[in-house]
N, C-alpha and C positions, 0 to 999 in steps of 0.2 A: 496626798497622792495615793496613799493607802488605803484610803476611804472610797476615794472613786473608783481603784480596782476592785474593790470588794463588792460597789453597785452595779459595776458591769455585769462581773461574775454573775451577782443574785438571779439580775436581767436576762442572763443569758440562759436559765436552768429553763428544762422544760415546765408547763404548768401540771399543774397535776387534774385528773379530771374530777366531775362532781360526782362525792360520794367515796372515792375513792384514795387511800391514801398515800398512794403514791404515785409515783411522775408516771407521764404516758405520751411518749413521743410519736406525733402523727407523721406515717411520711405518703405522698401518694405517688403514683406511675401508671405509666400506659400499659399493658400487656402487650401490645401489638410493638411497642417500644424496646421491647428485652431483647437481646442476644444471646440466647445459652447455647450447649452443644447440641442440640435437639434440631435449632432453627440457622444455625449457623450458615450452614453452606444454600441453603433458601435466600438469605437475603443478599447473601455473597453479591451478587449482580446491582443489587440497590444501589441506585447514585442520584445527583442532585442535578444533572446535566440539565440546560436548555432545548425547548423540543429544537431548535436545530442542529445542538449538538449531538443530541442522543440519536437522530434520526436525519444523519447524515449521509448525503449521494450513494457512498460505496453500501451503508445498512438498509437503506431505502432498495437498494438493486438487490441483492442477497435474498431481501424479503420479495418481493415482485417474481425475481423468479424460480421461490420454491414456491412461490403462492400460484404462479400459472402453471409450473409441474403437476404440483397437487390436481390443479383444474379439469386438465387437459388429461390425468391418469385415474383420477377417481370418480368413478360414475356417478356418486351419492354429493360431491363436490359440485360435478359440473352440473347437474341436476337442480341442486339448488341455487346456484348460480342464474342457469336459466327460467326456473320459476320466478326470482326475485327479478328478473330484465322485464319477462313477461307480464307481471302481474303489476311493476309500475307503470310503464310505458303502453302495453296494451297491444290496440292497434293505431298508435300514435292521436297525436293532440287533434281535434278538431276546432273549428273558429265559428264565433257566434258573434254577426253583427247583430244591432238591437237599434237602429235606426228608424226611423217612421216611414221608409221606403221599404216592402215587402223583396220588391223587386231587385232594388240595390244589396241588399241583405243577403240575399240571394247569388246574387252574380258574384261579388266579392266573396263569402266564403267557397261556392264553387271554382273558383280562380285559385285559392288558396288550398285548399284538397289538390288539383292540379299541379301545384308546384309541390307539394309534399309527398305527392307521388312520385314525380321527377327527379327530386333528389333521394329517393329514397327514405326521407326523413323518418317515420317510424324504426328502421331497422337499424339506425346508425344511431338513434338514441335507444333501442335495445344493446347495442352496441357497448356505447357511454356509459351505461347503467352495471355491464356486465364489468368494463374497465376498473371501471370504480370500486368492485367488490373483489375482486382480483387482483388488481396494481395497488388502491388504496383511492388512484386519483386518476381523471381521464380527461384527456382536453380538444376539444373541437374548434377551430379557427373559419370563420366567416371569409370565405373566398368569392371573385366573380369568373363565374362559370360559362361562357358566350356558347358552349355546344348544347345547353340546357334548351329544350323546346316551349320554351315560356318565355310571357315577354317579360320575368321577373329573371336575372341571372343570378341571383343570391346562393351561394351554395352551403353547406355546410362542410369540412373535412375535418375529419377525426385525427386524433395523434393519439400516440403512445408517450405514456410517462417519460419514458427513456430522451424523447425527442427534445424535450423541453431541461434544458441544461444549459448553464453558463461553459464555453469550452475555454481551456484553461489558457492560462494568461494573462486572462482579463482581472485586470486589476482595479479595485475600486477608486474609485476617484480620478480616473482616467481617461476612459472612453465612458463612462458611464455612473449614474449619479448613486452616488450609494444611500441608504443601503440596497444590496441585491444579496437571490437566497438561490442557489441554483436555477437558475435560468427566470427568476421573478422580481422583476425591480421596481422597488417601492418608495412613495414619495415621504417626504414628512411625517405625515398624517397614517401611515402604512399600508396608505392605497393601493393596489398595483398599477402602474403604469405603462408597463412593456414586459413583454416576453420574449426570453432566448431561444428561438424554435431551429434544431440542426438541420439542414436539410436535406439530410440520410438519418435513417436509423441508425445507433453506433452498434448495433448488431447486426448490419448485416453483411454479408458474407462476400460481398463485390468489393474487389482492393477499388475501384474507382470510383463506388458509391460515396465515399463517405471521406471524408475532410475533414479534421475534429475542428478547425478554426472556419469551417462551412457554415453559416447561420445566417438568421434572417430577425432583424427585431421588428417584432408583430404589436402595435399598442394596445391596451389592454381590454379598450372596447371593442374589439374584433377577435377578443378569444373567450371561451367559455373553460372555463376551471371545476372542474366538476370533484370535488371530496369533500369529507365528512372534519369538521375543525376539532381535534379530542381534546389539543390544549390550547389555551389563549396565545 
């Protein structure tokens, strides 16, 4: 028994390096890893949250609207705001048929111009673009529009972040198939499926607009989700 504690021991002694005659204990670390008094109250806020914990309903509203305050007050903000709508969008998308009929090619993109003017399409994806860089995320829902002067009634309608919210109560596994992520309900595979769309603003200011258990679910192919994915 004595013998083997003494092997361990030996085992356990640092090695000594070459040339050198005595022991030299390596140890490594991160810098960016240390906590001292220096960097303390910096990482104070660090946490290991999930993005939907971290960046939940009520932190998502907080952000949104000191991000459209800023917008709406700061000239060098809204500025680039509208450079960036501008400069993606344009004067909205054109369409290029490439058919072997000149004439067809023709009529059909001029039909198409026509209806993009009707619904304003350029300006409401200036619009989406602007949303997006202000709320974080902006969504447009595929409606039929019959007062449209085209024989195509497709329209688009824009929403605000805010709009799109599960209102409370709804409880998963209930009316509705889990999982779901504030107003995004996802299958299996974490496709989106449907959307919670309010059908008031929860801001606004009419006691009669607005019903928090007011909703409408939209399926997923009839809504556009427009943001930027920063975590998996």
């Amino acid at each position: 028994m004595l013998k083997w504690l003494t092997s361990r021991k030996t085992s356990a002694q640092p090695r000594k390096s070459p040339g050198s005659g005595r022991s030299q204990l390596i140890r490594g670390r991160f810098d960016s890893a240390q906590t001292n008094a220096d960097n303390r109250k910096h990482w104070a806020a660090a946490d290991g949250l999930s993005p939907n914990a971290a960046i939940r309903p009520e932190i998502r509203r907080i952000l949104r609207n000191r991000a459209r305050y800023e917008v709406a007050n700061n000239s060098y903000a809204r500025g680039i705001v509208l450079t960036l709508a501008n400069d993606t969008i344009g004067t909205g998308p054109r369409l290029q048929m490439l058919l072997n009929d000149p004439a067809a090619n023709r009529q059909v993109e001029e039909a198409f111009g026509h209806w993009a003017d009707a619904i304003g399409l350029a300006q409401k994806l200036r619009t989406l673009r602007m949303a997006r860089t202000e709320s974080g995320e902006g969504f447009g829902v595929f409606t039929n529009n019959p007062s449209l002067p085209t024989p195509v009634k497709l329209d688009l309608k824009l929403l605000e972040a805010d709009q799109v919210a599960t209102p409370p109560g709804i409880a998963p596994g209930r009316r509705f198939m889990p999982p779901f992520i504030d107003g995004i309900v996802f299958d299996a595979a974490g496709n989106p499926t449907e959307y919670h769309i309010l059908k008031s603003h929860p801001g606004d200011t009419l006691a009669w607009a607005y019903v928090p258990m007011d909703f409408d679910r939209v399926p997923a192919a009839s809504v556009i989700h427009y943001f930027r994915g920063d975590r998996p």
